[in-house]
Structure formats: C-alpha cells, structure tokens
N, CA, C and O atoms as CSV, one atom per row, in Angstrom:
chain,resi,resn,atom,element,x,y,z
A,1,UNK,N,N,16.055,15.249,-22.081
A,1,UNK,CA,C,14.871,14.802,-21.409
A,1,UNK,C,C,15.240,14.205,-20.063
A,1,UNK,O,O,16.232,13.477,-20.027
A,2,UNK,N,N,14.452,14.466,-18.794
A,2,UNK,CA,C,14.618,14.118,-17.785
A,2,UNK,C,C,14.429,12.419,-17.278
A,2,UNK,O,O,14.230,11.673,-18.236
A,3,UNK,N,N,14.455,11.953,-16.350
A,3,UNK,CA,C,13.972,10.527,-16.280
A,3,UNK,C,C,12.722,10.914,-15.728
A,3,UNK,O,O,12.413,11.950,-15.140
A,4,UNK,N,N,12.007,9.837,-16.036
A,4,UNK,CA,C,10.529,9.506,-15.549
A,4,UNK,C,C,10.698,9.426,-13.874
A,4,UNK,O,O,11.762,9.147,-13.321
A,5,UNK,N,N,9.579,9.691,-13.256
A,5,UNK,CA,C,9.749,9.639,-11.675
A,5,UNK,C,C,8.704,9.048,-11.237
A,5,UNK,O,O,7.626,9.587,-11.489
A,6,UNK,N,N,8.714,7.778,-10.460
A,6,UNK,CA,C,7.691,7.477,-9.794
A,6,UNK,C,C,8.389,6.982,-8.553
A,6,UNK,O,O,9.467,6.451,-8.288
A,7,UNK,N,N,6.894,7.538,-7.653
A,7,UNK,CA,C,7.010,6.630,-6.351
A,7,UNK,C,C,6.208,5.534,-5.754
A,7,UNK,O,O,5.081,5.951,-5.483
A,8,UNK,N,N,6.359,4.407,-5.478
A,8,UNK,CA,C,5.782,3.009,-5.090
A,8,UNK,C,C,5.842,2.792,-3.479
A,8,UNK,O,O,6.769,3.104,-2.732
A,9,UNK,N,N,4.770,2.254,-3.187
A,9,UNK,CA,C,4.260,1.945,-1.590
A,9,UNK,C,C,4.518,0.463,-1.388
A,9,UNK,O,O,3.662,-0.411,-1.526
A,10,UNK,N,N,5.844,0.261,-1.032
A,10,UNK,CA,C,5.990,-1.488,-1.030
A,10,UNK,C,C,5.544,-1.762,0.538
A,10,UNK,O,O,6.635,-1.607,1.087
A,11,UNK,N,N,4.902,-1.977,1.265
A,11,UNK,CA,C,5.170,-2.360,2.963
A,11,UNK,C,C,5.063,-0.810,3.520
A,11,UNK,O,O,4.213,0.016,3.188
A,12,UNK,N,N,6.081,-0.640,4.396
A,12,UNK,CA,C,6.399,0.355,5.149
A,12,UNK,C,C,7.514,0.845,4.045
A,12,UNK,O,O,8.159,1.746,4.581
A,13,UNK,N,N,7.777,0.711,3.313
A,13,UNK,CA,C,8.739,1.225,2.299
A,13,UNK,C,C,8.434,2.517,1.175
A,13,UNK,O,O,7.735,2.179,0.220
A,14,UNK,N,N,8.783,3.618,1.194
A,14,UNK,CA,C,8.871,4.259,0.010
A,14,UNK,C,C,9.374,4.596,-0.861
A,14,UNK,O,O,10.043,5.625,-0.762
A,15,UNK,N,N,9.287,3.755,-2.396
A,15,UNK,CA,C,10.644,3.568,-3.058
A,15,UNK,C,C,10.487,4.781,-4.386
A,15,UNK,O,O,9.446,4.882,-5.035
A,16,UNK,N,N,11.502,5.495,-4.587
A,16,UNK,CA,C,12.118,6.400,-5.707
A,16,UNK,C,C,12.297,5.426,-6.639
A,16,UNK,O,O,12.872,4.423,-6.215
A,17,UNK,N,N,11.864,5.425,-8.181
A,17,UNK,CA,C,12.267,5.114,-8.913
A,17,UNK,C,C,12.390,5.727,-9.846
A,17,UNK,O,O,11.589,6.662,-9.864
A,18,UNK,N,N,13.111,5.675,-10.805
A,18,UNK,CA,C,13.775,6.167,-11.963
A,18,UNK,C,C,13.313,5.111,-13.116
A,18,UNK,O,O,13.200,3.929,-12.789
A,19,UNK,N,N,12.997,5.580,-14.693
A,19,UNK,CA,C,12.502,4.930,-15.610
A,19,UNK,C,C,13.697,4.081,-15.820
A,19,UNK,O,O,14.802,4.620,-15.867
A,20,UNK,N,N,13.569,2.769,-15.955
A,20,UNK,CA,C,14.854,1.898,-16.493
A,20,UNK,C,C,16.309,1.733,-15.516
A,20,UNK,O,O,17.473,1.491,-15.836
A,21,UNK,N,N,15.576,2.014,-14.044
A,21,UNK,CA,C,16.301,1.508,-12.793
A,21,UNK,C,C,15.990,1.067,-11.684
A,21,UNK,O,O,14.766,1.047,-11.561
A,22,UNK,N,N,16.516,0.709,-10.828
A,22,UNK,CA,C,15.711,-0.399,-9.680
A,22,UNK,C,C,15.453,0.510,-8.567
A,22,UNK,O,O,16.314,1.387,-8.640
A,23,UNK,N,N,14.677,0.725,-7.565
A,23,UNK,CA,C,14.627,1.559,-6.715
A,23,UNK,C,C,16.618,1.632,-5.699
A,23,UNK,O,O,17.601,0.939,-5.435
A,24,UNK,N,N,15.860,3.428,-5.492
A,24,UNK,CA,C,17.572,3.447,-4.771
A,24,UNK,C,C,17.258,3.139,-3.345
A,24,UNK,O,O,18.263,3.357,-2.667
A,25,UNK,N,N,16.332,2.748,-2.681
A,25,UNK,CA,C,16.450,2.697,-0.788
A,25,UNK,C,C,15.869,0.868,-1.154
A,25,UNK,O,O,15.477,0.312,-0.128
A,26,UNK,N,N,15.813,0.160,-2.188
A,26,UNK,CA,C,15.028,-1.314,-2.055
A,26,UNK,C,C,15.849,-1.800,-1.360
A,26,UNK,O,O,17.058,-1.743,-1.587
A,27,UNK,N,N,15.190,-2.501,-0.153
A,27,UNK,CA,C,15.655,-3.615,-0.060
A,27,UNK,C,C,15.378,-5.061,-0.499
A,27,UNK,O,O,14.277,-5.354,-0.964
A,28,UNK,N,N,16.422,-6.029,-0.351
A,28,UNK,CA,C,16.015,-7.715,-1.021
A,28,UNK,C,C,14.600,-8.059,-0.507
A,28,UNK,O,O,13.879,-8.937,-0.981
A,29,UNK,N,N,14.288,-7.211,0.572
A,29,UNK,CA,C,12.419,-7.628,0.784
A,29,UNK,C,C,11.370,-7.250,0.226
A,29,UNK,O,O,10.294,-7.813,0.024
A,30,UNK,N,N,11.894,-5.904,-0.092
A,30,UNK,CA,C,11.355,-4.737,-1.385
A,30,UNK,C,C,11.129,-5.093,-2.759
A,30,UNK,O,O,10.157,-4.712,-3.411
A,31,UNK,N,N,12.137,-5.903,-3.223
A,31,UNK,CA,C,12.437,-6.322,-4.493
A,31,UNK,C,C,11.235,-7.988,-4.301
A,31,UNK,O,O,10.285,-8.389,-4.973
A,32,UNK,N,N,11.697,-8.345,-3.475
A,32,UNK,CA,C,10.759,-9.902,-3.881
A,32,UNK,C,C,9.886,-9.488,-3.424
A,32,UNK,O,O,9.339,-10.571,-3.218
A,33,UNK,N,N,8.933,-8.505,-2.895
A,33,UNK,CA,C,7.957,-8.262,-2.817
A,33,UNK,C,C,6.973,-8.086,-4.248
A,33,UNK,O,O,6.116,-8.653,-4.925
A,34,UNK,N,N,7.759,-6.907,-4.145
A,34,UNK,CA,C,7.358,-6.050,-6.050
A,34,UNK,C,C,7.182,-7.571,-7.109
A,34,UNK,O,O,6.273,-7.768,-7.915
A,35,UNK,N,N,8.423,-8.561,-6.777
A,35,UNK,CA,C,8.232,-9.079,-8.140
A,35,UNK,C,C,6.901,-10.133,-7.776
A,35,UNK,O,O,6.161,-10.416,-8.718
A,36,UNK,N,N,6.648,-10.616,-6.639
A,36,UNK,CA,C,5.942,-11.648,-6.020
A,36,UNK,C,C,4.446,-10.822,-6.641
A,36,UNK,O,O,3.445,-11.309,-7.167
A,37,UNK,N,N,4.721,-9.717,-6.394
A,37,UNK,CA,C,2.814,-8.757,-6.172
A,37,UNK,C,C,2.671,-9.073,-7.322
A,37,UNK,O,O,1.732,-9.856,-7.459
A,38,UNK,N,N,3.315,-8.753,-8.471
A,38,UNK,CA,C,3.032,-9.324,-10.145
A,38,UNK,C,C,2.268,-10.689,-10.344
A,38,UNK,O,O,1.247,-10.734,-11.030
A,39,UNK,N,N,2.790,-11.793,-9.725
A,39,UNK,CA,C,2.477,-12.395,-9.960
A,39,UNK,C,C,1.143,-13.016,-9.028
A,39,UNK,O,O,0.643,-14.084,-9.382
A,40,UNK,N,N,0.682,-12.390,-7.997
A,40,UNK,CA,C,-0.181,-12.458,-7.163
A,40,UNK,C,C,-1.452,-11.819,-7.648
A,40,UNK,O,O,-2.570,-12.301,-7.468
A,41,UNK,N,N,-1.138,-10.456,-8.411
A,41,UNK,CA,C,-2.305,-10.180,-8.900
A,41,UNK,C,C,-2.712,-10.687,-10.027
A,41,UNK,O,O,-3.778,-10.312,-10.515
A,42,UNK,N,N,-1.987,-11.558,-10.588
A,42,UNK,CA,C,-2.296,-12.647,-12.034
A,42,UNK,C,C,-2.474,-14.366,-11.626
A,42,UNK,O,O,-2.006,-15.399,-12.105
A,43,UNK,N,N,-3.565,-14.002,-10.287
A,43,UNK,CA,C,-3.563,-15.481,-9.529
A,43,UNK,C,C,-2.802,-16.504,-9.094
A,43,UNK,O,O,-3.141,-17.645,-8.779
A,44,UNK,N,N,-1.819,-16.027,-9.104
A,44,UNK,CA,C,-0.514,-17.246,-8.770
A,44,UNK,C,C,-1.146,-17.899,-7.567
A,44,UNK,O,O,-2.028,-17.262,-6.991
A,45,UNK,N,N,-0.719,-19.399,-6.997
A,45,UNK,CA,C,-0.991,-19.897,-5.761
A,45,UNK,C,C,0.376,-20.038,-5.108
A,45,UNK,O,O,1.215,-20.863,-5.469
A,46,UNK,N,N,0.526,-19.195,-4.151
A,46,UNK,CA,C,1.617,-19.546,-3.000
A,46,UNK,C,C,2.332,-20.705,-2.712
A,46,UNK,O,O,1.424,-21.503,-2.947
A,47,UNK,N,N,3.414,-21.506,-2.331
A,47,UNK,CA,C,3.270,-22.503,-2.019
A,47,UNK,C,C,3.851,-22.175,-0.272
A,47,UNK,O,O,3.452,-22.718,0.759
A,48,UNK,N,N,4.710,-21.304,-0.404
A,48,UNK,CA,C,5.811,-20.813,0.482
A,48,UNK,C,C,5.029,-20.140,1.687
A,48,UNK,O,O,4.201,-19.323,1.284
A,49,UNK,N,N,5.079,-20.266,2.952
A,49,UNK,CA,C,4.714,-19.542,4.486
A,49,UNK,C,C,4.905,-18.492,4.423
A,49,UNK,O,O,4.392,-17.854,5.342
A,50,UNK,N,N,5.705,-17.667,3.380
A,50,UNK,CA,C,6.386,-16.152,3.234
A,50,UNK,C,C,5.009,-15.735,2.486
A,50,UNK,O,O,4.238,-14.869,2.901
A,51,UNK,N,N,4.826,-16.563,1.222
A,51,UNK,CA,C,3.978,-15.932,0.124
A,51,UNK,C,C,2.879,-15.859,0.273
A,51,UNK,O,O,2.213,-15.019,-0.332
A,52,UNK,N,N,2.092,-17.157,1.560
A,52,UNK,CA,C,1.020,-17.621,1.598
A,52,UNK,C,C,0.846,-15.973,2.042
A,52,UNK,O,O,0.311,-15.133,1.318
A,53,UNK,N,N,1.502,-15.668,3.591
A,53,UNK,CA,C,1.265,-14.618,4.346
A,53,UNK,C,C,0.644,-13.056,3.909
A,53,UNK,O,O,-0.344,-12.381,4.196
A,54,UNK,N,N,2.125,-12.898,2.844
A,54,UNK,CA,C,2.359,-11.800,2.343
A,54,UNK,C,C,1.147,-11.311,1.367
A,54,UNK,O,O,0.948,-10.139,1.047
A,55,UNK,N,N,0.205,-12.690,0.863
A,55,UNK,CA,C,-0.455,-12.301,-0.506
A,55,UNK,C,C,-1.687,-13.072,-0.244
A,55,UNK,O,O,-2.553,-13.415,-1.048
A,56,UNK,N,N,-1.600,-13.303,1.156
A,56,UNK,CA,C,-3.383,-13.669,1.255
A,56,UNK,C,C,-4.749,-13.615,1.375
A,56,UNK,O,O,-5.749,-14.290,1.622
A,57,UNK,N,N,-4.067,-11.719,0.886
A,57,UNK,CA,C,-5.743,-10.879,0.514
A,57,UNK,C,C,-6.195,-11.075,-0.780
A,57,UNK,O,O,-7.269,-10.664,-1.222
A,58,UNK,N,N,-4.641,-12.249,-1.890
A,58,UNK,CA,C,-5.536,-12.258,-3.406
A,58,UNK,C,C,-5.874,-13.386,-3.726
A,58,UNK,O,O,-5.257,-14.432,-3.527
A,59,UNK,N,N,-6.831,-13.239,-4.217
A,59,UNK,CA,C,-7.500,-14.488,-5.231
A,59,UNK,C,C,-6.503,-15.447,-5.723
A,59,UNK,O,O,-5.609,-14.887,-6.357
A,60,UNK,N,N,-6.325,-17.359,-5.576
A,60,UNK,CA,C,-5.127,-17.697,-6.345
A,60,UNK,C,C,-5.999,-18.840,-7.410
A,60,UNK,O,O,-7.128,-19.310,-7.271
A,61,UNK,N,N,-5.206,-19.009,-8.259
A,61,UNK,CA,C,-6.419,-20.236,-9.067
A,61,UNK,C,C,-4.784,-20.752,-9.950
A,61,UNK,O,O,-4.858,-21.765,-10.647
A,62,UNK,N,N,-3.962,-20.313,-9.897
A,62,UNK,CA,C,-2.888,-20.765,-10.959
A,62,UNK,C,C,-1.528,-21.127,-10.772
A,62,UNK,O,O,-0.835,-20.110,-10.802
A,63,UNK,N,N,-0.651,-22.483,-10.534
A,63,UNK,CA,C,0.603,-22.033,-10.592
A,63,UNK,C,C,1.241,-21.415,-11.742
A,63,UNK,O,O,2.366,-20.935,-11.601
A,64,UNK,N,N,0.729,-21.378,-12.708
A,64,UNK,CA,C,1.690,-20.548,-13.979
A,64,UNK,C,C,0.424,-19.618,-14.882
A,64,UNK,O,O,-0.407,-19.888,-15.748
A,65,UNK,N,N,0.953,-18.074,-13.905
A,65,UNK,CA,C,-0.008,-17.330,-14.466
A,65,UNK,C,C,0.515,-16.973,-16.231
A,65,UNK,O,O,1.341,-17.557,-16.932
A,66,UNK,N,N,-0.390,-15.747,-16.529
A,66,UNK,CA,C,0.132,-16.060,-18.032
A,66,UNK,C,C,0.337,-14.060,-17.336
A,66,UNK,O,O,-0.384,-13.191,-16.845
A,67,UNK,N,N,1.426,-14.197,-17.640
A,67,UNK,CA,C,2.068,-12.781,-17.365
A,67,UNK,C,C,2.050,-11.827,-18.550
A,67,UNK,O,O,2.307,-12.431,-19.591
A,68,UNK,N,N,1.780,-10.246,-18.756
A,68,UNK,CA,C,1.952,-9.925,-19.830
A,68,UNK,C,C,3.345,-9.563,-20.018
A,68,UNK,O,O,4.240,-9.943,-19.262
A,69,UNK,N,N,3.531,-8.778,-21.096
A,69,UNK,CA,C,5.159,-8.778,-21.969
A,69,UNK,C,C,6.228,-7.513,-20.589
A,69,UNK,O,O,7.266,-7.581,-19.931
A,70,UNK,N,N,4.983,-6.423,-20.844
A,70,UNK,CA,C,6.060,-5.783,-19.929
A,70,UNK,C,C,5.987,-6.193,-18.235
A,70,UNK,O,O,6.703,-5.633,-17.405
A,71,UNK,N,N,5.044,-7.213,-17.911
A,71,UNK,CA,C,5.343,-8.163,-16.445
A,71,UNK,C,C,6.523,-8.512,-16.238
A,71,UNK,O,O,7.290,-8.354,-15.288
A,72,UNK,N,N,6.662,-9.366,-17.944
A,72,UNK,CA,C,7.528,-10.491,-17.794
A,72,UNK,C,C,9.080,-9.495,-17.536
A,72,UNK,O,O,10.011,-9.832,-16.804
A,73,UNK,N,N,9.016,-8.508,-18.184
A,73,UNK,CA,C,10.213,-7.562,-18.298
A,73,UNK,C,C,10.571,-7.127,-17.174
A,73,UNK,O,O,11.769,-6.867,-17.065
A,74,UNK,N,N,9.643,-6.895,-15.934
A,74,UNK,CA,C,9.778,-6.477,-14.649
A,74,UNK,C,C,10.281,-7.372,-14.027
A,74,UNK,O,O,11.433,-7.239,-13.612
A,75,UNK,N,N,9.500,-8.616,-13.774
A,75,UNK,CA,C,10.518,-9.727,-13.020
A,75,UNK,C,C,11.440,-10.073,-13.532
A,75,UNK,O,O,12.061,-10.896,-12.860
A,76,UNK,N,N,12.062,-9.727,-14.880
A,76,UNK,CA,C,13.297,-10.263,-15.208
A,76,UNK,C,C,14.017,-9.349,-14.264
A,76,UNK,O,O,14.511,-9.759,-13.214
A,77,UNK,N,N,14.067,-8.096,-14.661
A,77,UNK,CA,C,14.336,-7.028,-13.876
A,77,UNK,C,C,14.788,-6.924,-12.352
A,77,UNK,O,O,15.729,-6.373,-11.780
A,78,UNK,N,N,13.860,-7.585,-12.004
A,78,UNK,CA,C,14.236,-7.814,-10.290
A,78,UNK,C,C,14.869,-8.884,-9.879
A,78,UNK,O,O,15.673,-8.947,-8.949
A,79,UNK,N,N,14.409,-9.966,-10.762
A,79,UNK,CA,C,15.276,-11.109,-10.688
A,79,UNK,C,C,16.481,-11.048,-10.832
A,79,UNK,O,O,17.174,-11.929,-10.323
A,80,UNK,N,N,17.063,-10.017,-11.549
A,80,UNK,CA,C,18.719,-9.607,-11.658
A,80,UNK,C,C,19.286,-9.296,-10.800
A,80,UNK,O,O,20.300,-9.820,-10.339
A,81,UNK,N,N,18.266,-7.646,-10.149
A,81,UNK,CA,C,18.895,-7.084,-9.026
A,81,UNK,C,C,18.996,-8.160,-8.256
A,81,UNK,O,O,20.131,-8.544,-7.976
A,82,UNK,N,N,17.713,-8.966,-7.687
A,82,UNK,CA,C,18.131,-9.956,-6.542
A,82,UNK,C,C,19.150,-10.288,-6.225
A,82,UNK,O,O,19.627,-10.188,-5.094
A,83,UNK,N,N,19.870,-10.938,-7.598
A,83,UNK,CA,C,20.877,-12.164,-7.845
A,83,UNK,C,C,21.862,-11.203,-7.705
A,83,UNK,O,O,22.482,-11.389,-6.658
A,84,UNK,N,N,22.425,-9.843,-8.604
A,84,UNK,CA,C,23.528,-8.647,-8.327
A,84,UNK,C,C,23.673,-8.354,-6.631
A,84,UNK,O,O,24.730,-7.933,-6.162
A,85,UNK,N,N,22.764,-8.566,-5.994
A,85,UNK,CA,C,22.686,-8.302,-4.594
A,85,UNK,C,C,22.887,-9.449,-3.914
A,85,UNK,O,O,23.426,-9.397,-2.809
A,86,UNK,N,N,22.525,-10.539,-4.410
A,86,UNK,CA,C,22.885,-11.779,-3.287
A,86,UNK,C,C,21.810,-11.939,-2.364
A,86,UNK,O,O,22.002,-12.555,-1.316
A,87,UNK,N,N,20.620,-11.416,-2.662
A,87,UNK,CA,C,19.122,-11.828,-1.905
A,87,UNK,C,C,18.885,-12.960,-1.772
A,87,UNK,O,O,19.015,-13.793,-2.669
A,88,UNK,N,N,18.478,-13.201,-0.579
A,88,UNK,CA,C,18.345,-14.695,-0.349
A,88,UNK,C,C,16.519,-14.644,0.415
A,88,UNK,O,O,16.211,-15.551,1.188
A,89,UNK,N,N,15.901,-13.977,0.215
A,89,UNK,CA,C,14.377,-13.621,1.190
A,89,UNK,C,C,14.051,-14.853,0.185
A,89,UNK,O,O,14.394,-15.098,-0.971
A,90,UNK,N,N,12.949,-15.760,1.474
A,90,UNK,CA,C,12.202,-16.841,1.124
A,90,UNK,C,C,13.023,-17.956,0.565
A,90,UNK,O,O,12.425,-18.771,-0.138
A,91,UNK,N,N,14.244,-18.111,0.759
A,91,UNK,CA,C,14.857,-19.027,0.183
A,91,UNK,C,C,15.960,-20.178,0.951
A,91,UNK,O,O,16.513,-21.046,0.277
C-alpha cells in the first residue's frame, strides 16, 4: 500500500505530506503555524504579537481549549519536529 498524500496551504507555503510524516519543504514557520491554527480554530486567546497577528481573523474565548484526541496527536507531532530542528519562531 502506498502512503496517503496530501497537500496543505500554510502562508505562501505548499507543503507535501506523507501519512505519519512531517512535511518535506516545512519550515520552523510552517510547523508553528500548522500547530498554532489547531489551536486557533478551538478558540485559543493569543497572548504573543506573533499569534495575536497571525490568527486575528478567529474568534478567541479560551486559554485552554479542549483539543480533540487526534489534535492533541498533531501538536505533539510538531512539537517534536520543532524541538528535532531547533525552532525557535515566537520564542
């Protein structure tokens, strides 16, 4: 069986992904983007000049949204790559 294929519109970015891998062209702006949008569309409130910016077309009402199971699996996800990469965006 082949891998799953999708493609995602991060920014000016068009990322290849593969089922059960991180995009191959992301960059560390790419990645905290993706994981930030998760939590933006589950009302998070910004606190950060990066986040306010980036996510101030959504609705916020929450610092601790209630994420579902495979959310939570995604930002773990990126949260790795970040850290494997040494991303430092917004920080």
């Amino acid at each position: 069986m082949g891998a799953t294929r999708k493609f995602l519109m991060l920014g000016a970015t068009l990322l290849f992904v593969t089922s059960g891998s991180m995009a191959q062209a992301a960059s560390c702006y790419d990645l905290w983007y993706e994981r930030n949008l998760i939590y933006a569309e589950n009302g998070y409130c910004f606190s950060t000049s990066l986040g306010k910016r980036a996510f101030a077309g959504y609705n916020c009402w929450t610092k601790n949204p209630a994420l579902s199971g495979s959310e939570k699996q995604r930002v773990a996800q990126l949260r790795a790559e970040e850290k494997r990469r040494g991303c430092k965006v917004n920080k």
